[in-house]
C-alpha positions in Angstrom: 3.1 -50.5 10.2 2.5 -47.2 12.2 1.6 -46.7 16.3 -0.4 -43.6 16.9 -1.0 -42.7 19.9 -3.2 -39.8 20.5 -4.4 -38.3 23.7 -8.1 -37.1 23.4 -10.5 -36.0 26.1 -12.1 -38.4 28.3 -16.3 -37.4 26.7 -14.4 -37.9 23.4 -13.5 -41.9 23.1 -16.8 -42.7 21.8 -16.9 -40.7 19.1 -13.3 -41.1 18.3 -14.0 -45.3 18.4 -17.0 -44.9 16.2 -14.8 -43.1 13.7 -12.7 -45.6 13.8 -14.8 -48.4 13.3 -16.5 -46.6 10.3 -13.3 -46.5 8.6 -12.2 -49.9 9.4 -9.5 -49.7 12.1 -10.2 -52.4 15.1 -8.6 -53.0 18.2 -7.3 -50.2 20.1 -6.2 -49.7 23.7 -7.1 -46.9 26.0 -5.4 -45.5 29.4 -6.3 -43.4 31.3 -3.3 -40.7 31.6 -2.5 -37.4 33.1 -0.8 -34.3 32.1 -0.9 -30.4 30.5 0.4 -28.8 27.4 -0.2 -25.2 26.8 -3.0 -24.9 29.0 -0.6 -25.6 31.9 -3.4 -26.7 34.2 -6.1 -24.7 35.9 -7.2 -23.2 38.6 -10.3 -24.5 41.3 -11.3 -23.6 44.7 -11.6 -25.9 47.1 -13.2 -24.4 50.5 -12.3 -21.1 49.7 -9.1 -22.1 49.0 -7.1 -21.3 45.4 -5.0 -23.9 44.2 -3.7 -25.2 40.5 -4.8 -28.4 39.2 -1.3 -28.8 37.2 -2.3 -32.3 35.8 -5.6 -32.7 33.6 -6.9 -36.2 33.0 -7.3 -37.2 29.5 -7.3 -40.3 27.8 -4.6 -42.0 26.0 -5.7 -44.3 22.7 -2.9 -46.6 21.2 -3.9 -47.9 17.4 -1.3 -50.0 15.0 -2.0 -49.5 11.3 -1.2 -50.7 8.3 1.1 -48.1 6.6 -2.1 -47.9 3.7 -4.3 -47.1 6.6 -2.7 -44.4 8.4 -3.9 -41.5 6.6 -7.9 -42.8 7.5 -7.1 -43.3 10.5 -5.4 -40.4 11.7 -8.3 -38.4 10.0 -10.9 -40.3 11.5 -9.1 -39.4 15.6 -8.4 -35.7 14.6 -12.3 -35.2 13.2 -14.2 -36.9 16.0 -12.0 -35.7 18.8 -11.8 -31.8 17.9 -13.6 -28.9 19.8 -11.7 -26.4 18.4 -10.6 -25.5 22.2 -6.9 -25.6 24.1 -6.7 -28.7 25.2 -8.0 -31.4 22.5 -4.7 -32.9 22.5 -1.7 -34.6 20.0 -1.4 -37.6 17.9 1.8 -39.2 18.0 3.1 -41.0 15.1 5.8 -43.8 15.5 7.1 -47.0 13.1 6.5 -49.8 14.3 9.1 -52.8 12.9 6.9 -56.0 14.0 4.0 -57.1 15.4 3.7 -60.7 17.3 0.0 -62.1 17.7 0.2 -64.2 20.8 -2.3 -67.1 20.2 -1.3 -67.6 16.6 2.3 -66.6 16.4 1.1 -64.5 13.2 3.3 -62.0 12.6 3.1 -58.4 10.2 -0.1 -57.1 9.3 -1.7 -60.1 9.7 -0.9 -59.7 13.3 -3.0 -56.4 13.8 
């Protein structure tokens, strides 16, 4: 089983969750998060006054996959949630070693 995390634009998560869905991932969790990459931020005036917005909000979307599903599911978040501008953001890819449904005590795949 894989986590992938991917941190999208906020006007993005519906498209990216429709993608999703089409391809037959469910269940996913979204935060809202703050941060920069190679944009480093931008600048706004406020009152005449310059100042750097170091932070941008984006969104952060956690998904666990079935190993067999990770390849349509990482295609399905990089698709929807590209511009094709600085700033669309990462995937992260980890391994996940188990998975612990609560009400069930399933375990594994069957979990997710």
């Amino acid at each position: 089983m894989k986590k992938i995390e991917a941190i999208i634009r906020h006007y993005k998560l519906e498209e990216v969750k429709t993608a999703l869905t089409a391809a037959g991932i469910v269940g996913m969790t979204v935060s809202e998060v703050r941060g920069f990459g190679r944009q480093r931020g931008h600048k706004e005036q406020y009152r005449g006054a310059e100042y750097t917005v170091d932070f941008l909000p984006k969104l952060k979307l956690e998904v666990v996959v079935n190993d067999a599903d990770l390849s349509k599911a990482v295609t399905a978040i990089t698709e929807s949630a590209r511009t094709g501008r600085v700033g669309d953001g990462k995937l992260f890819i980890t391994e996940i070693s188990d998975v612990i449904r609560i009400r069930t005590g399933e375990s594994g795949g069957e979990a997710i």
